[in-house]
C-alpha positions as CSV (number, residue, x, y, z in Angstrom):
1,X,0.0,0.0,0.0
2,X,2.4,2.4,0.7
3,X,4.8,1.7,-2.5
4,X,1.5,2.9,-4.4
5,X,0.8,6.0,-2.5
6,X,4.3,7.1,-3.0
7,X,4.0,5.9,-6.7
8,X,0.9,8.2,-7.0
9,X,2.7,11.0,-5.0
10,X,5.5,10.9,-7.5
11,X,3.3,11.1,-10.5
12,X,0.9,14.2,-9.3
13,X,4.6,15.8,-8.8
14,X,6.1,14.9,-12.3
15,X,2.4,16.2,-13.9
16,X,2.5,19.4,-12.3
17,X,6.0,20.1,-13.5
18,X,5.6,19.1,-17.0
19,X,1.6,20.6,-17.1
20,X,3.0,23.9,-15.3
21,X,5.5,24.2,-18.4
22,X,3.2,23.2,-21.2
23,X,0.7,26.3,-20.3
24,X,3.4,28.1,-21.1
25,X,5.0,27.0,-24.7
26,X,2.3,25.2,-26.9
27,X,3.0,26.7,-30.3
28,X,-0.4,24.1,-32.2
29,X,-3.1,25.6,-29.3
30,X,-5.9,25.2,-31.2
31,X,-8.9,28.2,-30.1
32,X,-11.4,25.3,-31.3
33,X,-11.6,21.5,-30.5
34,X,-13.9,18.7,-31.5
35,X,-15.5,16.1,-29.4
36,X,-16.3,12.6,-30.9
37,X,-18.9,10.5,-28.9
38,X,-20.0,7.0,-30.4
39,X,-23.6,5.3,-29.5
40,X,-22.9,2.7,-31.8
41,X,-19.8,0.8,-32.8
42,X,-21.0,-1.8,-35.1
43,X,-22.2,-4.5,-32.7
44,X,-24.9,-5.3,-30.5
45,X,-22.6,-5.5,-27.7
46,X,-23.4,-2.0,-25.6
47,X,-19.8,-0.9,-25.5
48,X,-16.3,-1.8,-27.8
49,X,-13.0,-0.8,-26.8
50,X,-13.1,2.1,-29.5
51,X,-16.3,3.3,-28.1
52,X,-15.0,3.5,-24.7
53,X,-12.0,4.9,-25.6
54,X,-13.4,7.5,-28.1
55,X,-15.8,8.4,-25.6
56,X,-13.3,9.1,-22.4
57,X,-11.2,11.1,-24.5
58,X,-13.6,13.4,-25.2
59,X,-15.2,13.6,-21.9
60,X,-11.7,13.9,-20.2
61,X,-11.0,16.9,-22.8
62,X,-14.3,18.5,-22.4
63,X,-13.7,18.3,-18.6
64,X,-10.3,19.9,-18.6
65,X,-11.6,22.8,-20.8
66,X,-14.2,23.3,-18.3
67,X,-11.7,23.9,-15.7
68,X,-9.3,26.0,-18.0
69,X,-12.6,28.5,-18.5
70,X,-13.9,28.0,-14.8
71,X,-10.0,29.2,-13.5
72,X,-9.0,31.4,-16.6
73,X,-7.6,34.2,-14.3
74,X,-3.6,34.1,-13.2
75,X,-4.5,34.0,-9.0
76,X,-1.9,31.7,-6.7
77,X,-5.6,30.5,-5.6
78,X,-7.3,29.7,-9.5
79,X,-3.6,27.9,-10.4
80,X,-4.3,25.6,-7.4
81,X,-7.4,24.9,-8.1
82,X,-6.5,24.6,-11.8
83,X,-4.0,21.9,-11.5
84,X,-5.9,20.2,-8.8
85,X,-8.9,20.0,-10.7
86,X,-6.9,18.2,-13.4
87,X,-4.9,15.6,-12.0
88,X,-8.6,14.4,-10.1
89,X,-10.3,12.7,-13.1
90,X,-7.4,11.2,-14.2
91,X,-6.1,9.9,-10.5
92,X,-10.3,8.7,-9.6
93,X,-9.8,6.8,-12.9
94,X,-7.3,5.8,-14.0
95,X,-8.5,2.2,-13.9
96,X,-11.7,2.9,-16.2
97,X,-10.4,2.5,-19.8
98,X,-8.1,-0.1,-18.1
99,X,-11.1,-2.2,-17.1
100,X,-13.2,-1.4,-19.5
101,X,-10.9,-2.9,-22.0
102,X,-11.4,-6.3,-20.3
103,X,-15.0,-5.8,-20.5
104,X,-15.5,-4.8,-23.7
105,X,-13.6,-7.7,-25.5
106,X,-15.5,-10.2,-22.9
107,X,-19.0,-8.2,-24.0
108,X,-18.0,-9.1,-28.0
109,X,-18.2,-12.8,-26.9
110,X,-21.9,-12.2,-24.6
111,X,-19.6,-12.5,-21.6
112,X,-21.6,-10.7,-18.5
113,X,-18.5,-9.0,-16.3
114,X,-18.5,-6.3,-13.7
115,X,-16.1,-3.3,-13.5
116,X,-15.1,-1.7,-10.0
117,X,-12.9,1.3,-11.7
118,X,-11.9,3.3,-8.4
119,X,-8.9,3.1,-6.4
120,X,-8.3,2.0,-3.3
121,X,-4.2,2.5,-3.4
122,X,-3.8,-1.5,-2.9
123,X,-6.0,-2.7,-6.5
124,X,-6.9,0.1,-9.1
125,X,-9.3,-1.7,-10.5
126,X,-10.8,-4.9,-11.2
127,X,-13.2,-6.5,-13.6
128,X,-14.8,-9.6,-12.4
129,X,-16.7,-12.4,-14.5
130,X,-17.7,-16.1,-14.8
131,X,-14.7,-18.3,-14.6
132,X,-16.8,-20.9,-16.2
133,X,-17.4,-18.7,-19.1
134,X,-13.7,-17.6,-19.2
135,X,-12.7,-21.3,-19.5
136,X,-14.8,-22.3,-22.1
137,X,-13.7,-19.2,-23.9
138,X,-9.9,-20.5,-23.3
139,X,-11.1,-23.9,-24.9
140,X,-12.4,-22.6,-27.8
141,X,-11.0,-19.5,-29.1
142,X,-7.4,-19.3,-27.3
143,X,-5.9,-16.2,-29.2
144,X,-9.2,-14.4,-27.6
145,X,-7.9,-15.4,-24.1
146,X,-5.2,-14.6,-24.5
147,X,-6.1,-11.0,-25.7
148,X,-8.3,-11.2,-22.7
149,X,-5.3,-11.0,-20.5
150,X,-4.0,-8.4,-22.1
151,X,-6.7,-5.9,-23.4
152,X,-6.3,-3.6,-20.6
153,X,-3.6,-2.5,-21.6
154,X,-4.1,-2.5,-25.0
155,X,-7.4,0.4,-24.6
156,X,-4.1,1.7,-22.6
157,X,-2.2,2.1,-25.2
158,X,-4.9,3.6,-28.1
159,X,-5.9,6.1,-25.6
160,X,-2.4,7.2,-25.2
161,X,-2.1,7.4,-29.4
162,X,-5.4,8.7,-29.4
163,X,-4.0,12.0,-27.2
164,X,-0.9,12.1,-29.4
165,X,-2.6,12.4,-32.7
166,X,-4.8,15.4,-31.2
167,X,-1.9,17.4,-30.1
168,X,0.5,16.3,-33.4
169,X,-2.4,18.2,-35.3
170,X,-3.0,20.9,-32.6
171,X,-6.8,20.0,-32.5
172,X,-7.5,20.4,-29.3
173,X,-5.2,22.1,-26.7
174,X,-2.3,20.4,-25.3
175,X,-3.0,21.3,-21.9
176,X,-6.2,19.9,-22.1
177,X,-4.9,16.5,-22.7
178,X,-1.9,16.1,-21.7
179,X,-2.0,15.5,-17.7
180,X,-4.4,12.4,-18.6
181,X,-2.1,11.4,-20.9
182,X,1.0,11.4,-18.6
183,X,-1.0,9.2,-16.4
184,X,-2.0,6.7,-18.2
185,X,1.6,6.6,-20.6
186,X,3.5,6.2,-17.0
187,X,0.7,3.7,-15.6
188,X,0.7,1.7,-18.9
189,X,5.2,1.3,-19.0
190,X,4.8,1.3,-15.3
191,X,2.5,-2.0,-15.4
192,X,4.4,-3.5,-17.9
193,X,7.7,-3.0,-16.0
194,X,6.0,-3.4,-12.7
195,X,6.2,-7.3,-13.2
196,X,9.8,-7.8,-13.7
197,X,11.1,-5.4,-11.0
198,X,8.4,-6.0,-8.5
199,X,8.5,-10.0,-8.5
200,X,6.2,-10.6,-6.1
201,X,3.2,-9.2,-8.3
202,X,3.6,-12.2,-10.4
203,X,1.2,-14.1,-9.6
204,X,-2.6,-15.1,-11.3
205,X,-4.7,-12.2,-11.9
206,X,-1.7,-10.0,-13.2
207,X,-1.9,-9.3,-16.6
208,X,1.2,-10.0,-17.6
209,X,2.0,-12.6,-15.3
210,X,-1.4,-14.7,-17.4
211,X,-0.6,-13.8,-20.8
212,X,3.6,-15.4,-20.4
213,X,1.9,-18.2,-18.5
214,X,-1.1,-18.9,-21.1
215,X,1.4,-18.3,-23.7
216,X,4.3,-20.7,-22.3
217,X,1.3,-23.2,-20.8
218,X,-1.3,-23.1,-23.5
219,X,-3.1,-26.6,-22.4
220,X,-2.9,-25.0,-18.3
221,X,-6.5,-24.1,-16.9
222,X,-7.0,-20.5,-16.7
223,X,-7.3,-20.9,-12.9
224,X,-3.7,-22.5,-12.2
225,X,-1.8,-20.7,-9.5
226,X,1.7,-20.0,-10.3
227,X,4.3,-17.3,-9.0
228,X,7.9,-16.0,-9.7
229,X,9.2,-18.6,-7.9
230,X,7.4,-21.3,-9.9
231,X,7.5,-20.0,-13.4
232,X,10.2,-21.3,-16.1
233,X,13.6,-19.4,-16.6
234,X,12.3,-19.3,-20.0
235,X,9.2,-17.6,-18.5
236,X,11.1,-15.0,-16.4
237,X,13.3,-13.8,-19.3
238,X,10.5,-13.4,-21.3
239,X,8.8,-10.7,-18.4
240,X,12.5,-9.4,-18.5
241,X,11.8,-8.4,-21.8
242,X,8.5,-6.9,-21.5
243,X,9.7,-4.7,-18.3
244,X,12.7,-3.4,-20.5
245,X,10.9,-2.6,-23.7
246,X,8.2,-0.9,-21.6
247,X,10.5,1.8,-21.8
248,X,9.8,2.8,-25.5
249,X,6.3,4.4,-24.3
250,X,8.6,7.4,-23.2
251,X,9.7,8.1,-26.6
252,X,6.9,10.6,-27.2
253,X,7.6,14.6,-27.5
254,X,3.6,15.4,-26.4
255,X,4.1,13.9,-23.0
256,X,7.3,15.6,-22.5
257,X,6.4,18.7,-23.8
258,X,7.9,19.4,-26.7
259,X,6.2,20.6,-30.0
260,X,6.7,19.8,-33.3
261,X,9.0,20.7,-35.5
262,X,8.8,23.4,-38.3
263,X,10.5,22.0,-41.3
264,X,9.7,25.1,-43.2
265,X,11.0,28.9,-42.9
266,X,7.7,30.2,-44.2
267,X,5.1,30.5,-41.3
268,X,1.8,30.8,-43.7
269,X,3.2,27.5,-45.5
270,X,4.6,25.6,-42.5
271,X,5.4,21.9,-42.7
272,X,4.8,20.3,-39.5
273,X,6.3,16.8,-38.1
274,X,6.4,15.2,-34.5
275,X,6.6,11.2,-33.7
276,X,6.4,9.0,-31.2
277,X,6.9,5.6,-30.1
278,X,5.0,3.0,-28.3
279,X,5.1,-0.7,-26.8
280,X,2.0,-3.3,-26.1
281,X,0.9,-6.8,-25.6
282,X,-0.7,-8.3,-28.7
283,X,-2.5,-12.3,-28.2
284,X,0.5,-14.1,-29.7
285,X,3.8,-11.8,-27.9
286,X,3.9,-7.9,-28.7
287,X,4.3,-5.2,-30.7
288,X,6.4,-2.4,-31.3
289,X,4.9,0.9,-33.1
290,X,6.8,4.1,-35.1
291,X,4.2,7.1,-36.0
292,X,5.0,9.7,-37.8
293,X,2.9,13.1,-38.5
294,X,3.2,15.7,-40.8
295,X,0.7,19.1,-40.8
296,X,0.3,20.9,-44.4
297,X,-1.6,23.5,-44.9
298,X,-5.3,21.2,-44.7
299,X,-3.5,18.2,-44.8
300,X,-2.9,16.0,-41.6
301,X,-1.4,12.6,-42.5
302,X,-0.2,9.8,-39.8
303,X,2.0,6.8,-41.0
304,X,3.0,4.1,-39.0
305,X,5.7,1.2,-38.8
306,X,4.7,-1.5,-37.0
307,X,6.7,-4.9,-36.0
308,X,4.5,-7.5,-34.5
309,X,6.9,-9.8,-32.0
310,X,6.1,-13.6,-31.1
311,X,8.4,-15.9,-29.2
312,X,10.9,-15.8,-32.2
313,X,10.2,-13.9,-35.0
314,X,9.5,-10.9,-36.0
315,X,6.6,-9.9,-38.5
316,X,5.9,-5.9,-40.1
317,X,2.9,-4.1,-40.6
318,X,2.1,-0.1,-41.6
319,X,-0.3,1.9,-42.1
320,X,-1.1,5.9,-43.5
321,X,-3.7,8.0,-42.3
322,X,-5.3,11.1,-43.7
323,X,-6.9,12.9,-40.7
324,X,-10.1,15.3,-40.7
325,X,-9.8,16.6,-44.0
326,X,-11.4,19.6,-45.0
327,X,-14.0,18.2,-47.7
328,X,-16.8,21.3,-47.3
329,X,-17.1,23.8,-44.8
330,X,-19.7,21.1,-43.2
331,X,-18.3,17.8,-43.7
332,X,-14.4,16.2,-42.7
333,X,-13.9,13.0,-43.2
334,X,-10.5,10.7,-42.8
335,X,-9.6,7.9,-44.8
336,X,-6.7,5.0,-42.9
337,X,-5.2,1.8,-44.8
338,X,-3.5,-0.4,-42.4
339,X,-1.4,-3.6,-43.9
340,X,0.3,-6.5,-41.6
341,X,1.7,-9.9,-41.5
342,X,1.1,-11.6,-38.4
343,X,2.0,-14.9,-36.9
344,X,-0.3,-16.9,-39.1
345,X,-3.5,-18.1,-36.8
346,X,-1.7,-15.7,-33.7
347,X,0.3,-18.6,-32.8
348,X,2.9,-17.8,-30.3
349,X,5.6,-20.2,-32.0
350,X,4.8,-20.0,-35.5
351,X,7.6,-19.1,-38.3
352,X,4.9,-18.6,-40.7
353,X,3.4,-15.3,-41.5
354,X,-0.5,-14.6,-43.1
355,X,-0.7,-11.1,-44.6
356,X,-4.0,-9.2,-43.4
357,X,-5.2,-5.4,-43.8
358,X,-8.2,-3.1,-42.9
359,X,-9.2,0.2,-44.2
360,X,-11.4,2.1,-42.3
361,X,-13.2,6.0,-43.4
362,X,-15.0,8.4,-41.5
363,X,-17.3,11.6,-42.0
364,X,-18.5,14.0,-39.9
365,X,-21.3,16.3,-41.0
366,X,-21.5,19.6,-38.7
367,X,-24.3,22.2,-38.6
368,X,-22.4,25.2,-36.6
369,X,-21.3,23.3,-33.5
370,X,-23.2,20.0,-33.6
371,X,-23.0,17.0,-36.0
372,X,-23.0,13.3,-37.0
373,X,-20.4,10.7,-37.5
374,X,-20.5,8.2,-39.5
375,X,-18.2,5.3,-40.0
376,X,-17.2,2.2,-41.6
377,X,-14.4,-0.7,-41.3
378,X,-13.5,-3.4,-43.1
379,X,-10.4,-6.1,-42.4
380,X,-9.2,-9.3,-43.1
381,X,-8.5,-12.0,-40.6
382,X,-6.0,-11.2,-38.0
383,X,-5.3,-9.0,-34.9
384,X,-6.1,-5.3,-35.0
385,X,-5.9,-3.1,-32.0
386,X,-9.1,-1.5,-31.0
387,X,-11.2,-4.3,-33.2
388,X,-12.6,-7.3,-30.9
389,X,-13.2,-9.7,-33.8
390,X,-10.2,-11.5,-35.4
391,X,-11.9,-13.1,-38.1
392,X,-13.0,-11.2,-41.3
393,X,-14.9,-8.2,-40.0
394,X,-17.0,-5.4,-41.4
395,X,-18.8,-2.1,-39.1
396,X,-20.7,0.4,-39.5
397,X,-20.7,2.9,-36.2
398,X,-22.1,6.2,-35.9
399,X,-22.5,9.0,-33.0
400,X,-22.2,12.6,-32.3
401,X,-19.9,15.4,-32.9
402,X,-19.7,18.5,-30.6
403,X,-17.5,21.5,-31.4
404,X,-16.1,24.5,-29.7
């Protein structure tokens, strides 16, 4: 209990410092935003990982824009408050995209679970279902319980990308984001480094601890006990890993601060580029992402390098990504292609690759400050972060657009 409460001491500390500093140089503030909320996500499940995650971040950026106009003036007192204010949603939860992760890929297979999202400084959160139904879900779709184990931290990580692509393209303010953003980038390495340097947390019911097990133990029920002390060498170096790459998630200029760069002398023609990097846990090993994002003029494009990771191989995958273009002055819409080879059938010792893709659009049609999304998907078989469903897959999802 009280490693955690110092943990949490340190990271209100480090937030302040780097929030206190980004009020004060953000050269893409945007004076508008948008705010994207999904009511459906192409299933009759009531939530997806997308949804969830779409949804937070807007609500977690519509709340801090409420604070910044609620404490606009420069008082000791209003700064207080301000930062305060801030670091609350994301400290009270923290957990919730976490959990609801879990939830939502057990909800695409009519799984029934319970979330408890708040904090109690000894479990951040929990989600809590049938073991019955988890076993028979290990029996007869193993890459899915597998993904099971680690989907937390997968709606983790695209919340965190989520947050970078916002500020790479200055739509919303960077202030607005980035204390959540901080949070859940150091919760999300922190968790995946936690297991190696703190063994004792190995044990069932850690994430990582079940996925190296399932993974190493595929034919093991999904209610064997194990620990550090009982786990393979193999086992342990393979945590090892995880704990050291965990360290990539820091390779990201938003949460440190620092804005993109200005490849171009000419401010009324300025080329724009930032990237980051980032590290999660994929059904058959991990995965290992480069982004890349360029601003010009109405253009906002995202690319992407991807190397998908199983026990001894290494796979690659990309994707480009044109982002809210400027169609009319009442309609964006984005356009992504994404291509992969991934372990064929997610298999944790497989040599052989199967190639896969998706594409995916989007348009939003606004009247003044109001409008409606619409969306489609398509992909091939394999694993795609943020999509349940690993077979061949189409959607259709819609919701609501609000603008400032």
């Amino acid at each position: 209990m009280r490693r955690k409460f110092v943990l949490l001491l340190f990271l209100i500390f480090f937030n302040i410092c780097v929030y206190a500093e980004s009020k004060v140089s953000d050269t893409t503030q945007s004076d508008s935003a948008e705010y994207p909320f999904l009511f459906f996500d192409g299933t009759r499940a009531d939530k997806t990982m997308n949804l969830v995650v779409t949804d937070y971040c807007s609500a977690s950026r519509l709340y801090s824009h409420l604070i910044d106009t609620t404490f606009s003036s420069e008082t000791w007192w209003n700064k207080v408050c301000d930062i305060s204010c801030r670091i609350l949603m994301p400290v009270f939860f923290v957990s919730f995209v976490h959990e609801e992760g879990h939830s939502s890929l057990l909800a695409s297979k009519e799984i029934v679970s319970y979330v408890n999202i708040f904090p109690d400084f000894t479990n951040a959160g929990e989600t809590y279902y049938s073991q019955a139904s988890v076993q028979s879900l290990h029996d007869t779709d193993y890459s899915t319980y597998n993904r099971l184990c680690t989907a937390g931290l997968e709606a983790d990580y695209l919340l965190i990308q989520n947050y970078n692509e916002l500020a790479a393209f200055g739509i919303d303010k960077k202030q607005n984001m980035q204390i959540d953003a901080l949070i859940h980038t150091l919760t999300l390495a922190g968790y995946e480094a936690e297991s190696f340097v703190l063994k004792d947390s190995i044990k069932r019911g850690n994430d990582i601890g079940d996925i190296v097990h399932s993974l190493y133990h595929p034919d093991a029920s999904v209610d064997d006990d194990y620990s550090w002390n009982t786990i393979s060498d193999d086992e342990k170096e393979y945590i090892k890993q995880i704990g050291m790459k965990s360290v990539i998630n820091f390779i990201n200029p938003f949460v440190f601060n620092v804005d993109p760069f200005d490849l171009s002398s000419k401010k009324d023609k300025s080329i724009l580029l930032t990237f980051d990097m980032a590290y999660a846990l994929a059904p058959f090993g991990d995965f290992i992402n480069e982004n890349a994002y360029f601003k010009f003029g109405k253009f906002n494009i995202k690319t992407y390098g991807r190397e998908y990771c199983n026990k001894n191989c290494v796979f690659p995958g990309f994707g480009i990504k044109l982002v809210n273009y400027q169609v009319t002055n009442w309609c964006t819409a984005s356009l992504i292609g994404h291509f992969w080879i991934e372990p064929e059938n997610l298999s944790f010792t497989t040599s052989t690759g199967k190639a896969g893709g998706a594409l995916e659009a989007e348009a939003d049609f606004t009247i003044k400050n109001i409008g409606l999304i619409l969306g489609v998907l398509y992909k091939t078989a394999g694993y795609m972060p943020g999509v349940e469903q690993h077979d061949q897959y189409f959607k259709v999802s819609c919701g609501l657009l609000l603008k400032r």
